[in-house]
Backbone as numpy.savetxt, mean C-alpha at the origin, in Angstrom:
# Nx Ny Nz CAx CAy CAz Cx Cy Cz
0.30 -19.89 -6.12 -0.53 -18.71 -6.12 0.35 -17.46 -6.12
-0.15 -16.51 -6.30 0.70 -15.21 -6.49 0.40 -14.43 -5.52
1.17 -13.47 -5.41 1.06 -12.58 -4.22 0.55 -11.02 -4.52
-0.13 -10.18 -3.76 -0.33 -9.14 -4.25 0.61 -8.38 -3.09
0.65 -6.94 -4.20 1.29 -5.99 -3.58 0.48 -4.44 -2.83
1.05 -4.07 -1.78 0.21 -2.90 -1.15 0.92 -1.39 -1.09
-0.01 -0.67 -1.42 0.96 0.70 -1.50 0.14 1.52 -0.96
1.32 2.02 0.05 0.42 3.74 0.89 1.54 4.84 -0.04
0.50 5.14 -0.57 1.39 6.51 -1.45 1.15 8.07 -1.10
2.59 8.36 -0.56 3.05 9.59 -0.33 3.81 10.29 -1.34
3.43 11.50 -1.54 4.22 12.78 -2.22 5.33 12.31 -2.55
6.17 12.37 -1.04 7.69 12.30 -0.68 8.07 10.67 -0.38
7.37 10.14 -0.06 8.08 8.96 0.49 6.99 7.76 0.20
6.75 6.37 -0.29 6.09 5.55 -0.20 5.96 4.50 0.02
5.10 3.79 0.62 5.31 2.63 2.01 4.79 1.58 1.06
5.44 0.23 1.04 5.26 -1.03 -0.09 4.77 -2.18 1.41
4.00 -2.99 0.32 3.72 -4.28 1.46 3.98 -5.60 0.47
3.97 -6.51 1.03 3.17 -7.78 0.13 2.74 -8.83 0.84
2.03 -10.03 0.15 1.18 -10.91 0.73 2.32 -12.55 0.66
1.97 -13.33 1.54 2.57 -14.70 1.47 2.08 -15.03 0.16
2.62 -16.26 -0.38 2.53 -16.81 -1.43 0.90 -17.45 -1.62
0.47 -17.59 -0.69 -1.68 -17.89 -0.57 -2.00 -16.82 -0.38
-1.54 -15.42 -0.41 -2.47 -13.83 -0.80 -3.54 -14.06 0.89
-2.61 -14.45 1.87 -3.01 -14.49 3.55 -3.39 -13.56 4.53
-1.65 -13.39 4.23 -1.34 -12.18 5.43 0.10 -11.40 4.98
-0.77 -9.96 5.22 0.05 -8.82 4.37 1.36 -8.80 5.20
2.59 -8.55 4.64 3.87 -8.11 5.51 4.44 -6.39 4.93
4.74 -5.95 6.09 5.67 -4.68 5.63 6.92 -4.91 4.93
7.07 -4.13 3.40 7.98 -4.56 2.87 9.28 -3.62 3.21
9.36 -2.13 2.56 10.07 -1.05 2.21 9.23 0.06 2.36
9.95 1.20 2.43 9.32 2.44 2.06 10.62 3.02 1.05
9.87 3.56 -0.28 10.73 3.93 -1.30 10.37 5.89 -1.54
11.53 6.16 -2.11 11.00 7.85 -2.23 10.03 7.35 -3.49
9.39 8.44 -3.81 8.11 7.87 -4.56 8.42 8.56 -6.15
9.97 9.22 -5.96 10.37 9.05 -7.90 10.71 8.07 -8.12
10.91 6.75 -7.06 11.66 5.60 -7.60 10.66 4.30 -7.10
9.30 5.08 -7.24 8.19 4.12 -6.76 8.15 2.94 -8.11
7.91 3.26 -9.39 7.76 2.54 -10.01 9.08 1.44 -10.48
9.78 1.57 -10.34 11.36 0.86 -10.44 11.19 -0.34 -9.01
10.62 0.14 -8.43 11.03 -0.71 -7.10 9.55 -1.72 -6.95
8.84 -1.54 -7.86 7.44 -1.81 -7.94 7.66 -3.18 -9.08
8.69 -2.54 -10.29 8.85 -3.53 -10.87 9.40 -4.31 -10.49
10.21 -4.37 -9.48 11.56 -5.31 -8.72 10.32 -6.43 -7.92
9.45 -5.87 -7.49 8.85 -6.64 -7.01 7.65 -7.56 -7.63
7.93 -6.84 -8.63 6.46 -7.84 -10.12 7.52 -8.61 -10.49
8.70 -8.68 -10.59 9.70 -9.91 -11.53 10.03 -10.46 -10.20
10.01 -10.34 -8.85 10.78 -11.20 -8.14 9.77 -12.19 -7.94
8.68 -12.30 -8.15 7.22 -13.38 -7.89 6.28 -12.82 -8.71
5.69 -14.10 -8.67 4.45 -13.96 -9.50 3.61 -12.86 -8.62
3.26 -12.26 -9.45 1.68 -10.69 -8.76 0.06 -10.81 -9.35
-0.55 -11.15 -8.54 -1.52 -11.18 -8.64 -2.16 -9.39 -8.87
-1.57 -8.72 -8.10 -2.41 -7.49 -8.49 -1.90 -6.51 -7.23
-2.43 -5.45 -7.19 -1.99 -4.39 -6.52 -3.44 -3.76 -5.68
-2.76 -3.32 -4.82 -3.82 -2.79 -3.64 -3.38 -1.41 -3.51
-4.00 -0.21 -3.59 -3.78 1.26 -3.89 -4.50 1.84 -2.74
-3.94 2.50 -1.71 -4.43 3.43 -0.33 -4.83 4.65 -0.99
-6.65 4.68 -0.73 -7.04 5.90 -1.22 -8.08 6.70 0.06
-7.77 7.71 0.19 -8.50 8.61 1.05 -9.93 8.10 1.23
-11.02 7.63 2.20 -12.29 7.86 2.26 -12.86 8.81 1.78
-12.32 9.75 1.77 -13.21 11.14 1.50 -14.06 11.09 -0.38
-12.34 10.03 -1.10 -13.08 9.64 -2.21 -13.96 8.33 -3.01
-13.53 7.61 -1.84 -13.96 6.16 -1.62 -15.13 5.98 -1.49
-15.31 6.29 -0.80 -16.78 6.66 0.07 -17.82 6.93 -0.70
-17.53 8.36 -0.87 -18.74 9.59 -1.87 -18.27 9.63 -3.03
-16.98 9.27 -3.71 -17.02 10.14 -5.18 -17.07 11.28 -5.38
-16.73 12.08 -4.36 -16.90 13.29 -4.37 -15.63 14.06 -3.71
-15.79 14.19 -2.51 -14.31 15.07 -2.29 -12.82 14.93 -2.28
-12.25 15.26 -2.52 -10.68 15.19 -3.35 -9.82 15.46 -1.73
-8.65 14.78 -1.98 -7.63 15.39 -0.97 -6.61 16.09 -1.36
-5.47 16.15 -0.69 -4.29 16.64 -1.38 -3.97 15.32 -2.31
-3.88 14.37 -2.19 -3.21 13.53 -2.30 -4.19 12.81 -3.69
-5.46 12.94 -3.69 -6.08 11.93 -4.52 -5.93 11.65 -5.82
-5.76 12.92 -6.54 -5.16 13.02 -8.27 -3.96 12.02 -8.31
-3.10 12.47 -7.74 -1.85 11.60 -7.66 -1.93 10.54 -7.78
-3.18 9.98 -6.77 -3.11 8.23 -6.94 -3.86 8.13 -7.51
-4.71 8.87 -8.38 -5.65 7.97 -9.76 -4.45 8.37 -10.98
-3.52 9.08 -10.58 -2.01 9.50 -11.73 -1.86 8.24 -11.80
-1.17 7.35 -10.56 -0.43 6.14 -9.69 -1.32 5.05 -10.28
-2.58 4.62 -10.50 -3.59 3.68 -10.62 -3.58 3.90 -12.21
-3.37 5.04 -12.72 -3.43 5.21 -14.29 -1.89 4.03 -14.44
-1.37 4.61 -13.91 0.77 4.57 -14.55 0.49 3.01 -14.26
-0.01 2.51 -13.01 0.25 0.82 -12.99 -0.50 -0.39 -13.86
-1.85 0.53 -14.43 -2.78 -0.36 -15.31 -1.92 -0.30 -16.53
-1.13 0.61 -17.27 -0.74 0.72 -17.99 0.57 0.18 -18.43
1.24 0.30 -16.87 2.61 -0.88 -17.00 2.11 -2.25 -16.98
1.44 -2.45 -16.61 0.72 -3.95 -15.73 -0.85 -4.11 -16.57
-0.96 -3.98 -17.85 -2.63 -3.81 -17.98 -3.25 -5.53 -17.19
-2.24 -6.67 -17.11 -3.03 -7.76 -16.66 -3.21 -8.10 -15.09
-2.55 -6.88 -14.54 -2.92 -6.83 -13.42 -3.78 -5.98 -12.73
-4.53 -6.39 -11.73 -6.04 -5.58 -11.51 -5.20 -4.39 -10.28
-5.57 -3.05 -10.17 -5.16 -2.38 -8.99 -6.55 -1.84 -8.58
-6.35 -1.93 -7.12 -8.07 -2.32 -6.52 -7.36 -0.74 -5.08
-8.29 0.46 -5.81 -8.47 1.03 -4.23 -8.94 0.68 -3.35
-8.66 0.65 -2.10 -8.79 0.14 -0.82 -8.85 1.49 0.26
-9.99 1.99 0.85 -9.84 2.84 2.04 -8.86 2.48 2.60
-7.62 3.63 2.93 -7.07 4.09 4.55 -7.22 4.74 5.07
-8.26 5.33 5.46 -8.47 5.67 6.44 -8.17 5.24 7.84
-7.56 5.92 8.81 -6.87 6.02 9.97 -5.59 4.48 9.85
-4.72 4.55 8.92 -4.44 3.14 8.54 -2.90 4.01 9.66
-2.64 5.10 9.45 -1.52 5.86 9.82 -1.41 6.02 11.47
-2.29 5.75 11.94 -2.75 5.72 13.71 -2.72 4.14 14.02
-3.58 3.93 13.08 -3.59 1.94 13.60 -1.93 1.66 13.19
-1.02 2.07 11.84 0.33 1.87 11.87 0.93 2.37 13.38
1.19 3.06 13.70 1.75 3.56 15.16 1.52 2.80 16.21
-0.28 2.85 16.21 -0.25 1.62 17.22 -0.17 -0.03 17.59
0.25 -0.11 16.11 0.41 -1.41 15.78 2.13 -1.69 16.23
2.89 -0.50 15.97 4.34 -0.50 16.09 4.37 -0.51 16.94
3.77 0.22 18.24 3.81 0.38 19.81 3.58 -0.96 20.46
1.99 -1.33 19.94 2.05 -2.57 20.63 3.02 -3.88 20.30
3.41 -3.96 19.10 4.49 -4.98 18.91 5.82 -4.74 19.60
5.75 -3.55 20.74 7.16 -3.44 20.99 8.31 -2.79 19.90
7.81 -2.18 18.84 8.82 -1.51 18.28 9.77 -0.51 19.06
10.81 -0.26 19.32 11.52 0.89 20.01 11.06 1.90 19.64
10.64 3.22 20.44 10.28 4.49 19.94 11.53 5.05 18.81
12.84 4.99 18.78 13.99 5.58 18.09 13.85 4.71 16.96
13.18 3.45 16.56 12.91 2.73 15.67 11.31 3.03 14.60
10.58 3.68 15.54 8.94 3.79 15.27 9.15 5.35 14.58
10.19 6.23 14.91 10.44 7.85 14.24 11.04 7.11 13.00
11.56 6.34 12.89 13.04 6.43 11.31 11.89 6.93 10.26
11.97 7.89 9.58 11.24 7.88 8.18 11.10 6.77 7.13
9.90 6.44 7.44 9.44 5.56 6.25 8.90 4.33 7.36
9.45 4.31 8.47 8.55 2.72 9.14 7.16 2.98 9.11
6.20 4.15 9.72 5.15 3.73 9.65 4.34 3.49 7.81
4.61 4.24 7.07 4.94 4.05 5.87 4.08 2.67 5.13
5.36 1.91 5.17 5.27 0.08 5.02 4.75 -0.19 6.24
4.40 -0.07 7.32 3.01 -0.84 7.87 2.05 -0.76 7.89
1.35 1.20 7.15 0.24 1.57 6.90 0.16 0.72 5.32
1.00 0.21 4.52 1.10 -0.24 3.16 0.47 -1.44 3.56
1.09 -2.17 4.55 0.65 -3.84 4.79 -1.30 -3.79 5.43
-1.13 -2.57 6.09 -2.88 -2.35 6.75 -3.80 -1.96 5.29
-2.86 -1.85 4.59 -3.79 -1.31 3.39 -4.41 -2.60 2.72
-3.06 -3.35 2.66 -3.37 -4.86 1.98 -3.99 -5.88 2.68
-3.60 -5.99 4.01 -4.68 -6.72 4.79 -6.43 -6.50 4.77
-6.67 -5.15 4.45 -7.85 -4.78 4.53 -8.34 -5.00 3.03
-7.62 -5.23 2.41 -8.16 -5.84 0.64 -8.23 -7.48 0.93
-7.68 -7.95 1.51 -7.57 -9.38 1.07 -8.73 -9.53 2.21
-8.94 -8.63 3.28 -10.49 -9.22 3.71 -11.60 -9.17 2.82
-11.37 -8.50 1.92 -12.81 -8.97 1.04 -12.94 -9.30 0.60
-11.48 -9.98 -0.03 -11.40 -11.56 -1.16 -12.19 -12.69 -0.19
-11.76 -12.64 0.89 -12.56 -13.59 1.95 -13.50 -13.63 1.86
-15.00 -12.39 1.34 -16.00 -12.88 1.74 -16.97 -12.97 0.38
């Protein structure tokens, strides 16, 4: 089986996940600067088979179809650029909403070191893996 991939996409910096080889349970991969999002995206479509991609999009547009964030153009830019590298792979928005609070407190409660939980880019790739966990719950049902 193939694995899918999860992305919390930032401006400046962007947080990667992926799934075990049964598309299970999401892991934090990397956080990449996000001019070298697509290079590092491909590294990870040739290192295993990909089932498809999971894209972190604001509620605000999820939801309603209606209100925009800073951030939202960008990732229908991001969802354009990957159908087009990838047309046989499906990229499926997924609400994150509060994925960036549940990352923190997910790092806290696992015991991450606070001097470990600041480095730029950790919460990143664990809001990426909350992104993908919350897609593959609805392959479940």
């Amino acid at each position: 089986m193939a694995r899918w991939i999860g992305i919390d996409f930032g401006k400046v910096r962007t947080g990667l996940a992926f799934t075990d080889g049964n598309a299970r349970i999401a892991f934090p991969h990397e956080t990449v600067q996000t001019v070298h999002l697509l290079k590092a995206l491909e590294s990870l479509v040739k290192a295993e088979a990909c089932a498809g991609f999971a894209l972190g999009m604001p509620d605000a547009w999820s939801s309603f179809q209606a209100q925009e964030t800073d951030s939202t153009q960008a990732i229908l830019a991001l969802q354009s650029d990957l159908q087009k590298k990838w047309p046989d792979l499906p990229v499926h928005l997924v609400d994150e909403s509060f994925t960036s609070r549940e990352a923190r407190f997910s790092m806290v409660q696992g015991g991450m070191k606070k001097k470990k939980r600041e480095e730029k880019g950790a919460m990143d790739r664990v809001a990426a893996a909350l992104i993908l966990q919350r897609f593959l719950e609805t392959l479940d049902n």
